[in-house]
C-alpha positions as CSV (number, residue, x, y, z in Angstrom):
1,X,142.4,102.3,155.8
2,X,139.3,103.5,156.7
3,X,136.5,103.1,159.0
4,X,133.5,104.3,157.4
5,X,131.4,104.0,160.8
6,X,133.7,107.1,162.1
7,X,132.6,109.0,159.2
8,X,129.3,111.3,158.5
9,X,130.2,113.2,156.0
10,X,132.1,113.1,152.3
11,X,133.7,115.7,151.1
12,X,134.9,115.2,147.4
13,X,137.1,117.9,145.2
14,X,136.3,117.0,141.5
15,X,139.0,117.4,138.7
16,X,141.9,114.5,139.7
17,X,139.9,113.1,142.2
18,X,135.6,112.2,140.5
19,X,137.5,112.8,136.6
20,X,140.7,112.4,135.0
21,X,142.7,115.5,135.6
22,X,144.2,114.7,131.8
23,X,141.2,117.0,130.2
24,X,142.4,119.8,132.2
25,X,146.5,119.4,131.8
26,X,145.7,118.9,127.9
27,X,143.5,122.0,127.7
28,X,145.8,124.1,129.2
29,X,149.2,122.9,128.1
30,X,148.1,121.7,125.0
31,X,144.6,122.7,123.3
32,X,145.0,126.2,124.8
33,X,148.2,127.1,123.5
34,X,147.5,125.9,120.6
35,X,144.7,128.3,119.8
36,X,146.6,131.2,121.6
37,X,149.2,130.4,118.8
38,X,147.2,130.6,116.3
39,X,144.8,133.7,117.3
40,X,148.2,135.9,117.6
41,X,150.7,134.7,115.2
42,X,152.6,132.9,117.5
43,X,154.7,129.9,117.4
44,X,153.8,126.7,119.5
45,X,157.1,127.6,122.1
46,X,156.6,131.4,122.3
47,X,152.6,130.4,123.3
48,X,153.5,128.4,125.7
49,X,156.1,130.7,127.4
50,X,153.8,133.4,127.9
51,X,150.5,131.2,128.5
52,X,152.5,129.3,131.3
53,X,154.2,132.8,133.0
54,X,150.9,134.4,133.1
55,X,149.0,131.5,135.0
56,X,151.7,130.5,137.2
57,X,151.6,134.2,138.3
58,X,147.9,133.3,139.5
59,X,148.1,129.8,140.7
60,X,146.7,129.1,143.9
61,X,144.4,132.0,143.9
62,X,140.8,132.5,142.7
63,X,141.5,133.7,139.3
64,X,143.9,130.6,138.4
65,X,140.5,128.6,138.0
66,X,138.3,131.7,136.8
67,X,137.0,131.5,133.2
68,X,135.8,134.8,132.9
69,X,139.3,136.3,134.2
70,X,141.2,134.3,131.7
71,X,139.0,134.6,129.0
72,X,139.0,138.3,129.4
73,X,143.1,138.7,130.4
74,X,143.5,136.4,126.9
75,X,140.8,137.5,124.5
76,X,139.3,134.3,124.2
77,X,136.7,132.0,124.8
78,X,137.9,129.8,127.0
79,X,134.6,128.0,127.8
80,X,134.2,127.6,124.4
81,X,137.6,126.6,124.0
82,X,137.0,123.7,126.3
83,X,133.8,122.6,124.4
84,X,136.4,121.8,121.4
85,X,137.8,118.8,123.7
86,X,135.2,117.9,126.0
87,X,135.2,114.2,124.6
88,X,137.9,114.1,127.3
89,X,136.0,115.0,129.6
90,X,135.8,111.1,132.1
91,X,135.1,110.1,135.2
92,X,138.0,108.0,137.1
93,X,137.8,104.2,137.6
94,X,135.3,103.3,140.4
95,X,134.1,106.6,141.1
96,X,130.4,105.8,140.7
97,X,130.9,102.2,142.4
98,X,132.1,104.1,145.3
99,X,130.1,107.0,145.4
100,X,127.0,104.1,145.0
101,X,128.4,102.5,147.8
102,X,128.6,106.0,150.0
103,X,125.1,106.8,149.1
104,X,123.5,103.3,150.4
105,X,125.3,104.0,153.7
106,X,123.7,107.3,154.3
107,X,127.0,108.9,154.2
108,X,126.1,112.7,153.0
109,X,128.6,113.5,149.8
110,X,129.6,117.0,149.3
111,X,131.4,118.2,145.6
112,X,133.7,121.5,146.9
113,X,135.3,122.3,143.4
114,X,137.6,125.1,142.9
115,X,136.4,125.2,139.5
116,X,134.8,127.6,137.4
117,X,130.8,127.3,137.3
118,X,131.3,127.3,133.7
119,X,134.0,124.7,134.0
120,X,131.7,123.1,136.1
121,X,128.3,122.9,134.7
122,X,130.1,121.6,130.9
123,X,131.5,118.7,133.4
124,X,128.1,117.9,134.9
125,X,126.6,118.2,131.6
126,X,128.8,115.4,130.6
127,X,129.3,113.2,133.3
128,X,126.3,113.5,135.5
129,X,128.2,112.9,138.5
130,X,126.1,115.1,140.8
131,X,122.9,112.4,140.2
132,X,124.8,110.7,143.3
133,X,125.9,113.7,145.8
134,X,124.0,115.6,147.7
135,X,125.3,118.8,147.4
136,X,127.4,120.7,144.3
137,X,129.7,123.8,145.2
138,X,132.0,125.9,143.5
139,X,134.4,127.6,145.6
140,X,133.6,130.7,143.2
141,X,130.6,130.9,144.9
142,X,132.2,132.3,148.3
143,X,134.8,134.3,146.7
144,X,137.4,132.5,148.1
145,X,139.5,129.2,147.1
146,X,140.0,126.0,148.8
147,X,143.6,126.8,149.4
148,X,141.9,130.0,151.9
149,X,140.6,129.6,155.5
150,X,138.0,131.7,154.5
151,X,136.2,128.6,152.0
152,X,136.1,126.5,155.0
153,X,134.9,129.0,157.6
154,X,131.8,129.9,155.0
155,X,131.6,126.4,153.8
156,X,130.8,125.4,157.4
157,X,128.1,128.3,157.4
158,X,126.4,127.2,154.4
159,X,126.4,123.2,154.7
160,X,127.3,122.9,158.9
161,X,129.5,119.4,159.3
162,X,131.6,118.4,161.9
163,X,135.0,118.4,161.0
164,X,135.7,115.4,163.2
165,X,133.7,112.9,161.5
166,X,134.1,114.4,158.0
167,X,136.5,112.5,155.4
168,X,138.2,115.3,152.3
169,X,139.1,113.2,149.6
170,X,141.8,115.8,147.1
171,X,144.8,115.9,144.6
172,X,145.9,118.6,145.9
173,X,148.4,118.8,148.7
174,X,148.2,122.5,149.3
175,X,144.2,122.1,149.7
176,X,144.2,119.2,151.6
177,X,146.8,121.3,154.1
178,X,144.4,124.1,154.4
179,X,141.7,121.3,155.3
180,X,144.0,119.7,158.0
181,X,144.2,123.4,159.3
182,X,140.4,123.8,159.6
183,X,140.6,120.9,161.5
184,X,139.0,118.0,159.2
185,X,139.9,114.7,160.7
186,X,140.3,112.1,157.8
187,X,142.0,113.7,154.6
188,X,143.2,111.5,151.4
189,X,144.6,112.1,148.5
190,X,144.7,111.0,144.9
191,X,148.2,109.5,143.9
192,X,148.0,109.6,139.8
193,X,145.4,112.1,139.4
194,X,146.0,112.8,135.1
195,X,145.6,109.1,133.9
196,X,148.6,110.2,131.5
197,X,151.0,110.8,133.7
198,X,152.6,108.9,136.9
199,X,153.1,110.1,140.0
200,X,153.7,109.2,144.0
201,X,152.4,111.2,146.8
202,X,153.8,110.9,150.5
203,X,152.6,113.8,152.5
204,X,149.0,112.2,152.9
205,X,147.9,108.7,153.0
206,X,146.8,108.1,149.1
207,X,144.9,105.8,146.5
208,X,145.5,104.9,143.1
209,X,141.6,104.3,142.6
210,X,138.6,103.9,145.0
211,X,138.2,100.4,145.2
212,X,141.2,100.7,147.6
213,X,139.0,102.1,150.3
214,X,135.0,101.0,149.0
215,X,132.9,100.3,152.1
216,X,131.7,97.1,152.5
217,X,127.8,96.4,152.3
């Protein structure tokens, strides 16, 4: 599917694609609500009503992955919050096989995370994931999502690569859309990114795991 001698450079979103996007749907449709319910006398069904109106409103923009916003717009802790269930915090099957296997080619592996540096740091804490890239970057850190021209433009600026020989591996269609639009070359995406739940994606070519596409030594 792939041929790795086209490639230089590996760009790699984290949550559904390096870990289990399960810790995250259970935080926020479960665990979250939960404790929303119980900080303000709610029921379980009322929580989630209002929990899942307020963050739709946001999603696909900056603060949809911002803890501060949403511990501030929510009077809570949310990085705290997530420390409750970090034992679910795990990294997908054959992610550090492949990333290994990049590594020992020389191919240069970028993490461009939309996620919060709090969000992100707890995940590095516990996975230590960025031992094998060469670079770490939070989208926070230029103001401006994936999903935005505006990441790609900067990202470019900060970490120069050339679009052409650069591989984007994501879960998310919408992101990987705004890479094609940048120009990236080679874009892939994640088929059953929440280990809990199944699910089939046809507007890029996709993977179930990375052994489908590991390089050959």
């Amino acid at each position: 599917m792939i041929d790795w001698n086209a490639i230089d450079t590996v760009l790699l979103d984290m949550d559904g694609t390096l870990l289990d996007l399960h810790y995250d749907n259970y935080f926020w449709m479960t665990h979250l609500p939960q404790r929303f319910a119980e900080a303000n006398g709610l029921t379980i069904d009322v929580a989630k009503a209002q929990l899942e109106a307020h963050i739709r409103a946001h999603e696909g923009t900056l603060n949809w992955y911002c803890l501060e916003f949403w511990s501030d717009a929510l009077q809570m802790d949310i990085r705290a919050l997530k420390e409750e269930v970090q034992e679910k915090i795990q990294i997908r099957p054959f992610v550090v096989d492949f990333l290994q296997a990049l590594q020992a080619r020389g191919k240069k592996l970028v993490l461009i995370t939309n996620a919060h540096p709090q969000s992100l740091d707890l995940k590095l804490e516990i996975t230590a994931i960025d031992q094998w890239l060469d670079m770490v970057i939070s989208s926070h850190e230029f103001q401006q999502p994936k999903e935005a021209q505006a990441f790609w433009q900067q990202l470019a600026a900060r970490e120069p690569f050339d679009p052409k020989r650069t591989l984007f591996i994501d879960d998310t269609v919408r992101i990987l859309d705004s890479a094609r639009d940048f120009g990236i070359e080679y874009l892939l995406c994640i088929h059953e990114p929440d280990s809990q739940k199944t699910r089939r994606i046809d507007a890029y070519p996709a993977i179930h795991h990375f052994d489908e596409i590991m390089p050959r030594q």
